[in-house]
C-alpha positions as CSV (number, residue, x, y, z in Angstrom):
1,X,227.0,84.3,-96.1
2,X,224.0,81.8,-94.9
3,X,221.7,82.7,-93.4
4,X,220.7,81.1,-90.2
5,X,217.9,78.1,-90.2
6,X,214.8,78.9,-88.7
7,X,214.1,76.6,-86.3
8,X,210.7,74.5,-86.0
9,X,208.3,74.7,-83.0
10,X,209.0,70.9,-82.4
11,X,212.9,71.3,-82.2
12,X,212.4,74.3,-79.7
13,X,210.4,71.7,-77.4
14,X,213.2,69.0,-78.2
15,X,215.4,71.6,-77.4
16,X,214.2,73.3,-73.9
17,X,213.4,69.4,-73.0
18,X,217.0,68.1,-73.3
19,X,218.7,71.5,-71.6
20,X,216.2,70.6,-68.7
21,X,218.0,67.6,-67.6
22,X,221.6,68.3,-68.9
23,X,224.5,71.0,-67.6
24,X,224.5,72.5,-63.9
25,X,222.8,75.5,-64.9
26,X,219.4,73.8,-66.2
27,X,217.2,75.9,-64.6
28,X,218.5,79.5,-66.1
29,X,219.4,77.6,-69.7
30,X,215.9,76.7,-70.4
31,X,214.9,80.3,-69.6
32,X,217.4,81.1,-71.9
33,X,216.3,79.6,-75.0
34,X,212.7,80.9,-74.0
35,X,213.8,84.1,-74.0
36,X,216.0,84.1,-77.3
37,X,212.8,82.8,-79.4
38,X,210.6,84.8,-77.4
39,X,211.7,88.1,-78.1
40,X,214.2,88.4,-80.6
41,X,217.0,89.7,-78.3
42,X,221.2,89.3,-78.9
43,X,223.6,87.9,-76.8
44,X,224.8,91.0,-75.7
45,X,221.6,92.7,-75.1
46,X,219.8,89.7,-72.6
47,X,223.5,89.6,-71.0
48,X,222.8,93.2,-69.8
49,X,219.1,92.9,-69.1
50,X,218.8,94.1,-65.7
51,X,216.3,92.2,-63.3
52,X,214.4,95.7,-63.1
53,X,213.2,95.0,-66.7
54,X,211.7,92.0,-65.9
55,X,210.0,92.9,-62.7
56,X,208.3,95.7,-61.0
57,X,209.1,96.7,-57.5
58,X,206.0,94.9,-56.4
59,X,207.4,91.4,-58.0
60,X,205.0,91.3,-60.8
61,X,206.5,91.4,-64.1
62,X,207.0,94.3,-66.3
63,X,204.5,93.0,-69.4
64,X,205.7,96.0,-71.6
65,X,209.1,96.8,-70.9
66,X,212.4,97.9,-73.4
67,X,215.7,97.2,-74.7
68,X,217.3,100.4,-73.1
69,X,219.3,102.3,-75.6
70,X,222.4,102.2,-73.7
71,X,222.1,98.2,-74.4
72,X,220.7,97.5,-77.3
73,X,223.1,96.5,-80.7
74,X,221.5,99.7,-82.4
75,X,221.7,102.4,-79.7
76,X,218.0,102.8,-79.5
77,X,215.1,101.9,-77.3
78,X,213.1,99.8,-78.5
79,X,210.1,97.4,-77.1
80,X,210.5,94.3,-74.9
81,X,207.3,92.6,-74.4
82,X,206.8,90.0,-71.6
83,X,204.0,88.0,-72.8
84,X,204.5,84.6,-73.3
85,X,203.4,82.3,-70.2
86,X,206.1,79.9,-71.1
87,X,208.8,82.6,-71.1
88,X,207.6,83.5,-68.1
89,X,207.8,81.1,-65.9
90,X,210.5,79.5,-67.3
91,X,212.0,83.2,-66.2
92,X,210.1,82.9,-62.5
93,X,211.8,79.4,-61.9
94,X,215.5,80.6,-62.3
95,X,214.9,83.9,-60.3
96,X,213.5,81.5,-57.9
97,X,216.7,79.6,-58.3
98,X,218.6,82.5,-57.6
99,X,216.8,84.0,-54.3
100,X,217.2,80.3,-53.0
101,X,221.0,80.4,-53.9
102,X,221.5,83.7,-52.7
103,X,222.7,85.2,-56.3
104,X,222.8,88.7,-56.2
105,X,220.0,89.5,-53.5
106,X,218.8,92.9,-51.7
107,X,218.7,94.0,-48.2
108,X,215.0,94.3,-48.8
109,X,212.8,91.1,-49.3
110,X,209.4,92.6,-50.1
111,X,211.1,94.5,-53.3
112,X,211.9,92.5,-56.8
113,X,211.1,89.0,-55.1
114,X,213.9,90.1,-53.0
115,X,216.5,90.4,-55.6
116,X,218.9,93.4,-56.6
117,X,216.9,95.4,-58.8
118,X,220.1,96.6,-60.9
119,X,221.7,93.0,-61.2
120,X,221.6,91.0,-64.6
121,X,218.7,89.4,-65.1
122,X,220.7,86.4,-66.1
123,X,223.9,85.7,-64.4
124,X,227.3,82.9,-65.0
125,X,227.5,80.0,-63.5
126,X,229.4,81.8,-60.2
127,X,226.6,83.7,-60.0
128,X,228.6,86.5,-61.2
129,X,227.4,88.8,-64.1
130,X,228.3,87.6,-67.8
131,X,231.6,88.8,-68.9
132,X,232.4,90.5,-72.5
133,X,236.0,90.6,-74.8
134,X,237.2,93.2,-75.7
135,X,238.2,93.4,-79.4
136,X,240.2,95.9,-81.7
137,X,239.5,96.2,-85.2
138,X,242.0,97.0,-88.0
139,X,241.0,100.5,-88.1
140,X,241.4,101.1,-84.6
141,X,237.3,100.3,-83.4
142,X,236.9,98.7,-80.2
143,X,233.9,96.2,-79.5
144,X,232.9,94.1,-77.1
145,X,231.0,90.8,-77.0
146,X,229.7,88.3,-74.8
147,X,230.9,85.1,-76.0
148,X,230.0,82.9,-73.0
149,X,226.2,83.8,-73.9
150,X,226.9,83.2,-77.6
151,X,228.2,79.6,-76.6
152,X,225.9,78.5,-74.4
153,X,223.1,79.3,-77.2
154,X,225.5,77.1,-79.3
155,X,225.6,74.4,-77.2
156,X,222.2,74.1,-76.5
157,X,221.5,74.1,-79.8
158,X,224.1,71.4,-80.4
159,X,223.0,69.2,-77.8
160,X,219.8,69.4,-78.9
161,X,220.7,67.8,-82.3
162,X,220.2,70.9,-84.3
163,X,222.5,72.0,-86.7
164,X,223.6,75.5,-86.8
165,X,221.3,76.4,-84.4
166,X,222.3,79.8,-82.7
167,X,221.4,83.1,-81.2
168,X,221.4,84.0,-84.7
169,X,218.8,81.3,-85.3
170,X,216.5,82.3,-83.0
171,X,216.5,85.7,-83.8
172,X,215.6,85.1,-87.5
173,X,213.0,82.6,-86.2
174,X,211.4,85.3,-83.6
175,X,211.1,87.5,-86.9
176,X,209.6,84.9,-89.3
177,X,207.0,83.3,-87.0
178,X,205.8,86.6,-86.2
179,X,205.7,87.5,-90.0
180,X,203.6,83.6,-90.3
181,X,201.2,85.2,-87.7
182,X,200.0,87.9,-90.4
183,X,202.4,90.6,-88.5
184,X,203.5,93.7,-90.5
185,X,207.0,93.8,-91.6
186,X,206.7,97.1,-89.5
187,X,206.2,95.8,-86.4
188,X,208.7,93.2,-86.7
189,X,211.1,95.4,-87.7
190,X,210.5,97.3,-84.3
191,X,210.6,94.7,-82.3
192,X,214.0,93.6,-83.3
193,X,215.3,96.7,-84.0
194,X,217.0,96.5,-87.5
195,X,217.7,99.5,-89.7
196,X,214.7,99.3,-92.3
197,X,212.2,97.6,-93.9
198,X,214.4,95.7,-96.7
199,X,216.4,94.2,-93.6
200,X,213.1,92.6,-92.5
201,X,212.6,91.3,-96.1
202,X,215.8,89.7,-96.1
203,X,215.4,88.0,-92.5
204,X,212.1,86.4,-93.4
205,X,213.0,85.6,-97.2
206,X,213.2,81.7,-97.8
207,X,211.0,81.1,-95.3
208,X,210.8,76.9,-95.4
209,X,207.2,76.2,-94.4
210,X,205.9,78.9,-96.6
211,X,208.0,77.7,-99.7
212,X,206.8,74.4,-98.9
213,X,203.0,75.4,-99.2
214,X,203.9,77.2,-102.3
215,X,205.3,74.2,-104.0
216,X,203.0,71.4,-102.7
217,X,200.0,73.5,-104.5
218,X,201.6,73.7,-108.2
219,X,199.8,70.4,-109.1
């Protein structure tokens, strides 16, 4: 199976820059992509990201924070770092979106910028958490999957002009422009949470730019 591409810094911009002006939920899609690229999460992990692992109580956002066991694709914590700027505010805009629209808000106004601390971070376009499918293997193993989330990261890929482009994508593209930025395979392979070392290795193998530099210095 192919692996997924790993998308360029310039198609990302092309990319946040055309889901800015198309669709009704503009707003939460751009903090969308920002958020895929920005931390490596799956579809069904940021649709059950609660707005209390974004924020603090005060309304001032929760820098280091986690993928909660009970949410993430592997069963175990592991770290969810709030760091970027861009993500950020891109993030800040759509919860501002939300208090204005009156999407899941609290009874108390001074707490989580006066939003339900136990509400998805990001929510349909009813305003009504994400919903999953429920599917039953051959063997009798049920799953479930957000395939909403998985769609829109489709389409705004698609829209975008970028082929294959994915959740998928931006996940292997968290993992190999932190690996371009001198990280250890260690601490990728902790912040996306796969089983072991050789699974990093295979995510960040045929890594265009680098193959690139390789062959425009044999002569």
């Amino acid at each position: 199976m192919a692996k997924p591409p790993v998308i360029e810094p310039h198609q990302l911009r092309r990319a946040v820059k055309v889901a800015r002006v198309t669709g009704q939920n503009s707003i939460r899609d751009v903090a969308l992509l920002l958020v895929f690229y920005g931390t490596g999460i799956t579809p069904n992990e940021a649709a059950k990201l609660l707005v209390s692992d974004y924020l603090q109580a005060s309304g001032k956002v929760r820098v280091e924070s986690t993928v909660r066991a009970e949410i993430a694709f592997n069963g175990r914590t592991r770290p969810l770092v709030w760091a970027s700027t861009k993500t950020c505010d891109a993030i800040d805009d759509y919860l501002a979106y939300r208090r204005a629209t009156r999407q899941a808000v609290s009874t108390s106004p001074a707490a989580y910028r006066g939003l339900d601390p136990n509400s998805p971070l990001f929510l349909a376009g009813d305003g009504e958490p994400f919903a999953f499918t429920r599917r039953v293997t051959g063997t009798g193993a049920i799953s479930y999957s957000c395939e909403t989330l998985t769609e829109i990261m489709r389409r705004l890929h698609q829209q975008a002009g970028i082929e294959h482009g994915n959740a998928s994508a931006a996940r292997r593209t968290f993992a190999v422009r932190l690996h371009r930025d001198g990280r250890s395979l260690k601490l990728i392979q902790q912040l996306i949470g796969v089983s072991s070392l050789s699974a990093v290795k295979k995510l960040i193998e045929g890594d265009p730019v680098r193959l690139a530099s390789i062959v425009s210095g044999v002569i």
